[in-house]
C-alpha angles and dihedrals in degrees: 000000000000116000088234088051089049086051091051094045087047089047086053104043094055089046088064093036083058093048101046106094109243123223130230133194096238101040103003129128107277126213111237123195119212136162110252124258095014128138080258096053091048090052096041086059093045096040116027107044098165091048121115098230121188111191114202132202089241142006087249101067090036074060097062109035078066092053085049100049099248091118130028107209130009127213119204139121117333104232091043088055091048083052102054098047088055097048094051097024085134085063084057095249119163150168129253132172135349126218148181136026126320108279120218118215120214142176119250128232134169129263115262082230092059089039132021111239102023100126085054091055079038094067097026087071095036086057088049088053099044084053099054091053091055104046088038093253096132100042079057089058094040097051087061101066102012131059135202121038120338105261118198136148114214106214088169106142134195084286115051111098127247099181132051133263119254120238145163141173093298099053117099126174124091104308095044084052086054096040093048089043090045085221128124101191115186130185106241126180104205144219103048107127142220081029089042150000140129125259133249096285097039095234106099135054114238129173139082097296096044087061103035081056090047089058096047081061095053094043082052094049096049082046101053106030095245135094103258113207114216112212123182116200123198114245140170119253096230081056099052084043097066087047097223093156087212104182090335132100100202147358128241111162102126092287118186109226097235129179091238094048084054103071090053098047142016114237134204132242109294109280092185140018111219139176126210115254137211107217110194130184139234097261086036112126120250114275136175090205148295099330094064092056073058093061124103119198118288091234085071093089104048083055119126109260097230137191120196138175105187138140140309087253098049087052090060093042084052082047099062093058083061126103119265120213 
């Protein structure tokens, strides 16, 4: 290389070195963790536009690259995030900070358009809910994974059903498939405690949802005169998001109720009212709230203001320094 190309490389170099925003511990550009394609990785993307965000496959793994230092805070659920800092408070997790509206979490059916009888199984397991709030079953479900006062926000409208369809041998569509073949499948993403997990052994599905969905079964079965299964099949949430319903009759996996999953899919009444949570470290810096995840390093604004025209290979350099969502 001539010595006038290796100045100019240099010069460049530097240029980009002076108009990449540096970080800072106090006010610095923080790294959050956040499983892909939650209610927390959508807002993260609409809210927070200077923030570093990483998306994982799992909370789980959201989960560990906090305990290993890769992020330095996780959003998520509320409750999940409770969960987990009890669960490793000797690994010095905490929460910190809560943010946004109240969610409400729904069951997903299809479309009557994408399977005949839907709405039927629709308002067959809105009828079950509804009947579990009234006869304190689910108070019963929600006191073994949650403390503190039941806290659910009842979104139920003129239309949600509160009794169950009829049907008899001649009926055909979604509920009478679940009704003949006495099995109620659902699409489920675990873990996810405290919604859902396995047990010891693997083997079995635990959590809220598990046994909200456990109780829809046994509303149905009262309802219909038969013994109705519930089976929960593990499923990717990329793969409940697209709402494919692929050997599978509904979702409950801790599912806000959005305006956008909502043209894809018809949800029942709320079964849970949840926040969004900040979950720290023990090695997390100290934050008062969401904004601060927002905040780039105060250094930021003394930067150099820099124009450059420069190569192909300089714009992807320049690329790298850019958020990923």
């Amino acid at each position: 290389m001539r010595i006038s190309q290796a100045i100019k490389t240099l010069f460049v170099v530097a240029l980009i070195s002076l108009a990449i925003p540096t970080t800072s511990a106090g006010g610095g550009m923080y790294t959050i963790g956040v499983q892909g394609q939650t209610t927390s990785d959508l807002y993260a993307a609409d809210n927070l536009p200077n923030a570093n965000v990483e998306a994982f496959d799992t909370m789980d793994l959201a989960i560990t690259a906090l305990e290993n230092g890769d992020v330095q805070f996780v959003l998520g659920d509320l409750p999940t995030l409770a969960y987990y800092a009890v669960d490793n408070s000797d690994k010095g997790l905490s929460v910190v900070g809560s943010f946004g509206d109240d969610e409400l979490f729904g069951i997903a059916v299809p479309k009557e358009a994408d399977r005949a009888g839907a709405g039927d199984l629709l308002n067959a397991i809105d009828a079950a809910l509804n009947e579990m709030v009234n006869d304190g079953s689910y108070d019963a479900v929600y006191s073994t994974w949650f403390s503190g006062a039941v806290v659910l926000t009842d979104d139920s409208t003129a239309d949600t059903a509160t009794t169950y369809p009829a049907i008899d041998e001649s009926s055909t569509g979604a509920l009478a498939d679940v009704v003949n073949s006495t099995t109620l499948t659902f699409g489920n993403d675990y873990p996810y405690m405290p919604f859902e997990g396995t047990d010891a052994d693997g083997t079995t599905v635990i959590g809220f949802d598990a046994d909200i969905a456990a109780g829809i079964c046994t509303k149905l079965s009262a309802a219909y005169d038969t013994t109705i299964t519930c089976v929960i099949e593990l499923k990717g949430w990329d793969e409940l998001t697209a709402f494919g319903f692929d050997g599978y009759d509904a979702i409950i996996s801790a599912m806000t109720k959005t305006d956008e999953r909502a043209q894809m899919t018809q949800f029942t009444r709320a079964y849970y009212t949840s926040k969004q949570g900040i979950l720290a470290g023990a090695d997390s810096p100290t934050i008062t709230g969401i904004n601060d995840l927002n905040a780039m390093a105060a250094e930021e604004d003394d930067s150099p203001s820099v124009t450059l025209v420069v190569s192909a290979l300089t714009v992807g350099l320049i690329a790298v320094a850019r958020r990923k969502n």
